[in-house]
Backbone as ProteinMPNN parsed JSONL, in Angstrom:
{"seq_chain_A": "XXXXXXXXXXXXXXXXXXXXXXXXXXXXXXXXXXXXXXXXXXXXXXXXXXXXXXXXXXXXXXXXXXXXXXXXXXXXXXXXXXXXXXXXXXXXXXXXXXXXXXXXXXXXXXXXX", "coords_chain_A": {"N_chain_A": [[-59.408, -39.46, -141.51], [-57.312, -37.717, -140.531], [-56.772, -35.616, -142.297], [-58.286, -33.609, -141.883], [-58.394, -32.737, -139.521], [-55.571, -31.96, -139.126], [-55.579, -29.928, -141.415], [-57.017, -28.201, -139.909], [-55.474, -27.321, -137.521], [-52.885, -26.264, -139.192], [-54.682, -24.105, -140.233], [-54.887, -22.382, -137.77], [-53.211, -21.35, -136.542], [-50.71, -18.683, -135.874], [-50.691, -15.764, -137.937], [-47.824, -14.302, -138.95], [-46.224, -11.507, -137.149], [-45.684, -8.572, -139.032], [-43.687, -5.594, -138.835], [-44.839, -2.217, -140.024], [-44.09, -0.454, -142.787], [-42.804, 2.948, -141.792], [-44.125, 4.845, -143.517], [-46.757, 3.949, -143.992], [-48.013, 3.321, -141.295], [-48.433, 5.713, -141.51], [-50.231, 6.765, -142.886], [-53.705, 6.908, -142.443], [-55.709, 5.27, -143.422], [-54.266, 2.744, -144.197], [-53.868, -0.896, -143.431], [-52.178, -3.236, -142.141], [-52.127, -3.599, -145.539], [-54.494, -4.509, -146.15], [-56.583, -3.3, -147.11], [-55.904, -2.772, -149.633], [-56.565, -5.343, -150.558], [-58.492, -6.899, -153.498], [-60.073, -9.306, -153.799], [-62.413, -11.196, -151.824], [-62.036, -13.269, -150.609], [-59.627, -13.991, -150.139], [-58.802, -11.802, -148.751], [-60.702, -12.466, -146.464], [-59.243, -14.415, -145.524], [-56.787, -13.276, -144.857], [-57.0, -11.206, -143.149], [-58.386, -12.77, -141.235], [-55.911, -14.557, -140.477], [-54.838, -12.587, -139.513], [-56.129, -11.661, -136.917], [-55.955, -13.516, -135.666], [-53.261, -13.703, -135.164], [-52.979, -11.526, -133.763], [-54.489, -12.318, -131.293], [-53.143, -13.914, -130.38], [-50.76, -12.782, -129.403], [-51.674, -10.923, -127.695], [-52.47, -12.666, -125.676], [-50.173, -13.766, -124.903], [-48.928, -11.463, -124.154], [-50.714, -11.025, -121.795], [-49.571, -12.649, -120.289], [-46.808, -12.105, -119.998], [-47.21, -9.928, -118.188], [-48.61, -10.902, -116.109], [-46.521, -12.003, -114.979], [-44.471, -10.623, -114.691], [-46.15, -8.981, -112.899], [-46.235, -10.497, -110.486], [-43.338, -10.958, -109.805], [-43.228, -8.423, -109.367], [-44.547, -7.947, -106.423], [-43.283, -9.713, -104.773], [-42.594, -10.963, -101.902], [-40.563, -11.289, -100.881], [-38.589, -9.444, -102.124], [-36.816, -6.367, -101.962], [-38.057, -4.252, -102.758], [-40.283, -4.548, -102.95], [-43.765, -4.284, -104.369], [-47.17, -3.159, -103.724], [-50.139, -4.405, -104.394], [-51.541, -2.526, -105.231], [-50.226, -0.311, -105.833], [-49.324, -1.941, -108.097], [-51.453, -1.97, -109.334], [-51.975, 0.428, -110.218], [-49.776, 1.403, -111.595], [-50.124, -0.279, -113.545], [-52.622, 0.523, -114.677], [-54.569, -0.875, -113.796], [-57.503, -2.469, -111.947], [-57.817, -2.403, -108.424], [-58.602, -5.55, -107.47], [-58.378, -7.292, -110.062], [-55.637, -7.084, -109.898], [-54.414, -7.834, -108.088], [-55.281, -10.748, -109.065], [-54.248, -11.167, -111.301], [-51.338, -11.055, -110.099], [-51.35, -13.663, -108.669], [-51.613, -15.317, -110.734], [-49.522, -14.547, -112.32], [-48.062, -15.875, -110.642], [-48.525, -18.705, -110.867], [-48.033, -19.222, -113.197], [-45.383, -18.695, -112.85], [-43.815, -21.445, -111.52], [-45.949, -22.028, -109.791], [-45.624, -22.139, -107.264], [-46.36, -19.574, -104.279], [-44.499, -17.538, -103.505]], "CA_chain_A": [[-59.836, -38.124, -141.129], [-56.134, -36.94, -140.064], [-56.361, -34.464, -142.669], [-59.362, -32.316, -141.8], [-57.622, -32.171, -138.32], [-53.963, -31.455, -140.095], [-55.756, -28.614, -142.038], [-57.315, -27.149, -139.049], [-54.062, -27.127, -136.921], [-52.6, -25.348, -139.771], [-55.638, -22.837, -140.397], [-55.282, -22.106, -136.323], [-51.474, -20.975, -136.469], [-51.265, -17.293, -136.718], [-50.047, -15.387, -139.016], [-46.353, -13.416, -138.355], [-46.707, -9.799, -137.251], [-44.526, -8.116, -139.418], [-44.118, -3.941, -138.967], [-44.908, -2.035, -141.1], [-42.979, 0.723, -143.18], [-43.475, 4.088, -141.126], [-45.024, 5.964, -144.466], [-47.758, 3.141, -144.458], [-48.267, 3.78, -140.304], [-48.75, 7.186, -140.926], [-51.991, 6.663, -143.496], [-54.688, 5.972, -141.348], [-56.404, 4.254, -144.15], [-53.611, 1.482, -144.533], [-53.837, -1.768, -142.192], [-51.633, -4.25, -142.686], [-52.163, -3.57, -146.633], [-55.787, -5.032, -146.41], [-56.864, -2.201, -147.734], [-55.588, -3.169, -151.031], [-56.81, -6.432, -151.069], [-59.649, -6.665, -154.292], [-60.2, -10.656, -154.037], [-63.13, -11.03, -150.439], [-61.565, -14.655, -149.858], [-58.086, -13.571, -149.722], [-58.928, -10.337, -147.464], [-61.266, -12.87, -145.335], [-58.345, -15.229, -144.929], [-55.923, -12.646, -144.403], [-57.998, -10.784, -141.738], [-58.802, -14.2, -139.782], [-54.88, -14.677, -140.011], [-54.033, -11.096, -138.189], [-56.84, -11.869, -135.57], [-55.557, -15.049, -135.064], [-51.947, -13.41, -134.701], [-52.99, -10.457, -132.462], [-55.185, -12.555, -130.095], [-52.064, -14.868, -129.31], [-49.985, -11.434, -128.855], [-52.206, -10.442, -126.205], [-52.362, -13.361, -124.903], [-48.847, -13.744, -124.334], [-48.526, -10.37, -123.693], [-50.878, -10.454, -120.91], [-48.827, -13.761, -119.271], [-45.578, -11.439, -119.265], [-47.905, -9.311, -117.398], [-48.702, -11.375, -114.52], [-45.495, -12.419, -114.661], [-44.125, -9.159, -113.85], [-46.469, -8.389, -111.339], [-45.948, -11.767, -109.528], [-42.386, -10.496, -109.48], [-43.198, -6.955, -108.182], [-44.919, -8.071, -105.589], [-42.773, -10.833, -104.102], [-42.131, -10.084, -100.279], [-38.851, -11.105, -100.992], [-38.259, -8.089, -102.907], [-36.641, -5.644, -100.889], [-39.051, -2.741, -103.369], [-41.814, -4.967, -103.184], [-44.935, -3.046, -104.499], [-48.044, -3.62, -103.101], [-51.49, -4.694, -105.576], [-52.471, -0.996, -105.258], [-49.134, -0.172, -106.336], [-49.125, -2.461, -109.615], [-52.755, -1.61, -109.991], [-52.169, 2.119, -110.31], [-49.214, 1.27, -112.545], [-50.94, -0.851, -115.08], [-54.064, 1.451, -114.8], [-55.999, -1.644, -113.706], [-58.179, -1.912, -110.693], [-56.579, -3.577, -107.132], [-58.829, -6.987, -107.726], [-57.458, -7.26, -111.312], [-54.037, -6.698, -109.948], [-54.663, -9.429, -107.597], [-55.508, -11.993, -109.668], [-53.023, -11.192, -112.006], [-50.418, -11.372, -109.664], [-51.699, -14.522, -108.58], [-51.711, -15.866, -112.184], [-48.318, -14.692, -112.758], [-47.277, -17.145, -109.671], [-48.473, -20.336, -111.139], [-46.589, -19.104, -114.267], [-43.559, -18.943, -112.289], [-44.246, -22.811, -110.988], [-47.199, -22.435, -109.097], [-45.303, -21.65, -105.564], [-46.272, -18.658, -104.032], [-43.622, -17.411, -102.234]], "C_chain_A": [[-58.718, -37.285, -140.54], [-56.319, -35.597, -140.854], [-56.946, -33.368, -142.929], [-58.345, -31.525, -140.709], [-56.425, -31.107, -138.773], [-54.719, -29.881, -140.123], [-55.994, -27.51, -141.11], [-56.813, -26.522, -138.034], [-53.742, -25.431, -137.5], [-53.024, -23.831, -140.298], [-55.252, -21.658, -138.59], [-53.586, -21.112, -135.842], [-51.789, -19.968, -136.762], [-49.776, -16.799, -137.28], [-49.075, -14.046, -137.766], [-47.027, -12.009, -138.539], [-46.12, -9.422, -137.604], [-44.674, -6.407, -139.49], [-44.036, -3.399, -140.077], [-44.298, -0.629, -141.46], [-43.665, 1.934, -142.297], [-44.361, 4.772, -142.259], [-46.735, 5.376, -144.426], [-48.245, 3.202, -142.916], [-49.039, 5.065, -140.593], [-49.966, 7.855, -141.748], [-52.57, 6.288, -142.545], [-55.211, 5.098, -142.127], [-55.54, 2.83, -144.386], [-53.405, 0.83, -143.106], [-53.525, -2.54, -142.741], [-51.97, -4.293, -144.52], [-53.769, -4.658, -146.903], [-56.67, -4.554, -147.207], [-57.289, -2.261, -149.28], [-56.1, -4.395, -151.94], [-58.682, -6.32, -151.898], [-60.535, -8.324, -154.083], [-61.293, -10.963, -152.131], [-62.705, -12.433, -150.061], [-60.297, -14.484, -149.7], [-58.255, -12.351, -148.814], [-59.606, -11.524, -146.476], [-59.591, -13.733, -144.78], [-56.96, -14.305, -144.463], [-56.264, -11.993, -142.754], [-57.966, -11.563, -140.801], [-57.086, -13.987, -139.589], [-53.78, -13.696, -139.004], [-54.809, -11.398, -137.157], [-56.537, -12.297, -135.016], [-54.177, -14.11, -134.1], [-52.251, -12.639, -133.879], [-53.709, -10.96, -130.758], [-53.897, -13.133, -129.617], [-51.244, -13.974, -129.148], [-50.602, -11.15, -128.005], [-52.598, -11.567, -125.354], [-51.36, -13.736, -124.243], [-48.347, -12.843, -123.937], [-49.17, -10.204, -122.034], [-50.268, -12.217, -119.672], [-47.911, -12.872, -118.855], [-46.362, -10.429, -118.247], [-47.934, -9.552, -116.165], [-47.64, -11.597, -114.491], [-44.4, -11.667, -113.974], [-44.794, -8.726, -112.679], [-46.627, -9.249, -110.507], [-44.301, -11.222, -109.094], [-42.207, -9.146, -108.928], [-43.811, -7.16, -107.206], [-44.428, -9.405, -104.745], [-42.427, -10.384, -102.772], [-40.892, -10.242, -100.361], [-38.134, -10.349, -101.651], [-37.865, -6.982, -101.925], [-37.65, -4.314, -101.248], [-40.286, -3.647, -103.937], [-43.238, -3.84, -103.228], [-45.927, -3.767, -104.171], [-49.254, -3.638, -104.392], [-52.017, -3.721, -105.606], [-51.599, -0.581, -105.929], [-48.812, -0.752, -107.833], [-50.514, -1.79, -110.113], [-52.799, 0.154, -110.477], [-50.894, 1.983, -111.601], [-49.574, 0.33, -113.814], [-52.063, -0.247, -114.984], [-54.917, -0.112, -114.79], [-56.591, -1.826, -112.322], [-57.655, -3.367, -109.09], [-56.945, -5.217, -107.555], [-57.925, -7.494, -108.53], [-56.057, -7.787, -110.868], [-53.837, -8.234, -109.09], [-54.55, -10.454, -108.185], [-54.211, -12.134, -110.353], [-51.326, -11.717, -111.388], [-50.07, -12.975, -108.91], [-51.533, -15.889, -109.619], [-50.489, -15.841, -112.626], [-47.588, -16.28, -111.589], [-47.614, -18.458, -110.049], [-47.883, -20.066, -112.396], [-45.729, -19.61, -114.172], [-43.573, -20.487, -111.974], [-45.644, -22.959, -109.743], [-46.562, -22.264, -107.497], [-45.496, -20.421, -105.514], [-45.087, -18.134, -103.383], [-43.573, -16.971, -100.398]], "O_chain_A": [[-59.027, -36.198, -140.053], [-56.087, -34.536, -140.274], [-56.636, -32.449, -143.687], [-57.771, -30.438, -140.774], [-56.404, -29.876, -138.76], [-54.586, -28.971, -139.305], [-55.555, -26.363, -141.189], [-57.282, -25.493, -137.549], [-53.952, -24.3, -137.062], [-52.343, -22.857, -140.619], [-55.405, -20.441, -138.491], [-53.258, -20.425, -134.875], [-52.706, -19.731, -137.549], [-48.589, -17.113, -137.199], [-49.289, -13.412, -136.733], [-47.804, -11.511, -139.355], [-45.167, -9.473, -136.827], [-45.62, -5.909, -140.1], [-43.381, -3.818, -141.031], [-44.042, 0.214, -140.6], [-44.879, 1.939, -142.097], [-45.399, 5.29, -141.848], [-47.713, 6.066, -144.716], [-49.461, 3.1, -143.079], [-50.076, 5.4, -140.021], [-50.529, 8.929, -141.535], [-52.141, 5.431, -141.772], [-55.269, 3.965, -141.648], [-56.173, 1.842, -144.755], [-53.03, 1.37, -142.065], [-54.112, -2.908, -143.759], [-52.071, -5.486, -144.805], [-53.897, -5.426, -147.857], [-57.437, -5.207, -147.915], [-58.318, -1.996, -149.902], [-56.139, -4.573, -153.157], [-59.707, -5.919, -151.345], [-61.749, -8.296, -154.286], [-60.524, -10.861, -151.175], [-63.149, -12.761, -148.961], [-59.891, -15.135, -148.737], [-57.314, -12.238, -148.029], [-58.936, -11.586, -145.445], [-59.034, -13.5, -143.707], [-56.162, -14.817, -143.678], [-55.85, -12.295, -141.635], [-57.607, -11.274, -139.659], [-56.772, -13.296, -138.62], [-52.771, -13.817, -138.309], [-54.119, -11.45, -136.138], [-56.537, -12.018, -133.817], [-54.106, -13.914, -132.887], [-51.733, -12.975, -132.814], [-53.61, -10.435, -129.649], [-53.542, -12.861, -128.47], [-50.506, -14.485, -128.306], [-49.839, -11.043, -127.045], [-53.081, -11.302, -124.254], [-51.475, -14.055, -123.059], [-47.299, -12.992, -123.308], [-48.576, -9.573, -121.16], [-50.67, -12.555, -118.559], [-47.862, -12.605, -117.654], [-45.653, -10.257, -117.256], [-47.51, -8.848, -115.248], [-47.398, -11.264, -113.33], [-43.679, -11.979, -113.026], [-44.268, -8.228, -111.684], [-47.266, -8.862, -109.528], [-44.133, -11.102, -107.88], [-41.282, -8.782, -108.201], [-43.702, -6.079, -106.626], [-45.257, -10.053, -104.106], [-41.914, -9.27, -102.674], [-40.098, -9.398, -99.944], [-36.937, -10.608, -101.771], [-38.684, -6.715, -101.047], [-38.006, -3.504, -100.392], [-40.979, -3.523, -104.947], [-43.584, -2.956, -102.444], [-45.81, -4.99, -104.239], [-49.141, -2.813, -105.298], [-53.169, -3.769, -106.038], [-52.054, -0.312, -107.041], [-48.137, -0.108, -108.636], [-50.599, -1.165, -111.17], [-53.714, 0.779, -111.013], [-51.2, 2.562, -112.643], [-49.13, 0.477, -114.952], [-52.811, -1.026, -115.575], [-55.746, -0.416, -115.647], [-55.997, -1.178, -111.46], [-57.356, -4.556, -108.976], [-56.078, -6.03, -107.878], [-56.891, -8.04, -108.146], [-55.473, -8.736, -111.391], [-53.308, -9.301, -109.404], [-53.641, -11.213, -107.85], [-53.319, -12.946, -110.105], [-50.474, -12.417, -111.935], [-48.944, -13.399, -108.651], [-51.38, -17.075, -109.329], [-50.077, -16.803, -113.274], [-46.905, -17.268, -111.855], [-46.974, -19.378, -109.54], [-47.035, -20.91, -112.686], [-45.184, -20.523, -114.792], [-42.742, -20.775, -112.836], [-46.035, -23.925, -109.088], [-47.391, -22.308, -106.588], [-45.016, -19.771, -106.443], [-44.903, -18.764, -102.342], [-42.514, -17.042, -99.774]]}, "name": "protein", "num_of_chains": 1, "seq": "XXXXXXXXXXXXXXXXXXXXXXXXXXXXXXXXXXXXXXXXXXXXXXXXXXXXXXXXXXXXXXXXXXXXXXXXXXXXXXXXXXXXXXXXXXXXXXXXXXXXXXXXXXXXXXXXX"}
């Protein structure tokens, strides 16, 4: 049974974000050239494979996140900003900012400082 697993590894990997030409940006109707696709099992599997790829972009996007605001808010910062201060600069709300900054510190190794 290795090679249900195998397959489902490989299904789970996402697909490369690659940009796309500015003329093809500047249709609204074109996304990632999905658009185009006539075949509904090659558009489904394409589709799943951008989802896939954009969820683990924002997922890693929102680590550098905390990670940054674990580092703006270090007291050892001589322009340490305060969780009202990140929260007003990421337009998210003080808790949020909290946590986050919280989240970035076990990033960093899990010491607060």
């Amino acid at each position: 049974m290795a090679q249900p697993e195998r397959k489902e590894q490989q299904r789970l990997r996402p697909a490369p974000l690659l940009f796309e030409p500015t003329e093809a940006v500047a249709d609204p109707e074109h996304f990632f050239d999905l658009e185009s696709m006539d075949d509904p099992e090659e558009l489904l599997a394409r589709a799943t494979e951008l989802t896939l790829a954009f969820r683990a972009a924002t997922d890693r996007a929102a680590e550098y996140q905390a990670i940054a605001a674990a580092q703006l808010a270090d007291p050892r910062r001589f322009d340490r900003l305060t969780t009202a201060d990140i929260a007003q600069r990421a337009e998210w709300t003080e808790d949020y900012a909290r946590k986050m900054v919280e989240f970035g510190w076990s990033l960093l190794g899990g010491a607060r400082p």
